[in-house]
N, C-alpha and C positions, 0 to 999 in steps of 0.2 A: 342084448345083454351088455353092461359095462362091464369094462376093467377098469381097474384101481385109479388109471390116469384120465376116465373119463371117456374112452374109446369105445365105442359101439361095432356091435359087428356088420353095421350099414355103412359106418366109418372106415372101415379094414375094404370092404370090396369096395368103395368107391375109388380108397386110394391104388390098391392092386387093377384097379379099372383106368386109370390114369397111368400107371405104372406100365402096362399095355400098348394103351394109348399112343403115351411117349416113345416107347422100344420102336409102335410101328412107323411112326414118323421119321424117326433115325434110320429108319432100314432104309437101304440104296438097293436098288433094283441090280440083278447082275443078268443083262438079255444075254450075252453070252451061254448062262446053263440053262439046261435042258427044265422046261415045265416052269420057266421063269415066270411065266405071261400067266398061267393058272395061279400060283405064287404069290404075286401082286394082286388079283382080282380077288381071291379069297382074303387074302389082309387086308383091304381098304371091305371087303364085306364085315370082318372082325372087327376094324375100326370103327365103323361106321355102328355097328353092334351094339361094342361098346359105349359109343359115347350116348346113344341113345339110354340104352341102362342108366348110365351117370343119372343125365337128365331125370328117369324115371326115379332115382333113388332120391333127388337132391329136388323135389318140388317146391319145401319150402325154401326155398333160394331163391327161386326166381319170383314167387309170391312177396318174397320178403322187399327186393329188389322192385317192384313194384310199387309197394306198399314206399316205398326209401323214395323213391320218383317221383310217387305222387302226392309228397310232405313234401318234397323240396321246391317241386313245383304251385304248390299252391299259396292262395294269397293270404299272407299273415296277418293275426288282428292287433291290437295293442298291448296284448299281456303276450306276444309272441307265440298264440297258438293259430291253425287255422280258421278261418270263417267259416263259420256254421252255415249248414245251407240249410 
């Protein structure tokens, strides 16, 4: 579903998914307290989670990105598009 601005609710979890993401990379480790060591392995599992989601949410991105690679790469004809194979 959109809102008004355009935003999809694939749009809200991906950015709430980055939003995670970034918290768990700022987290500093305190070995000091107690279950520290549980602590860290369960967040880089959360992170690791999440980014995979992303990835699964955001397909055509990298299809897209692909597609963008392999137009820039390819050999142009005279009217500026690619060679026809």
């Amino acid at each position: 579903m959109n809102d008004r601005d355009g935003t999809t609710d694939r749009d809200r979890v991906v950015a709430a998914l980055r939003e995670l993401v970034e918290a768990l990379d700022r987290r500093v480790p305190h070995v000091e307290r107690l279950g520290e060591v549980r602590i860290a392995r369960e967040s880089a599992a959360l992170r690791k989670e999440a980014v995979r989601r992303i990835e699964e949410l955001l397909p055509t991105r990298r299809d897209h990105d692909r597609r963008e690679d392999d137009l820039s790469n390819a050999e142009m004809t005279d009217d500026g598009g690619p060679v026809p194979k």
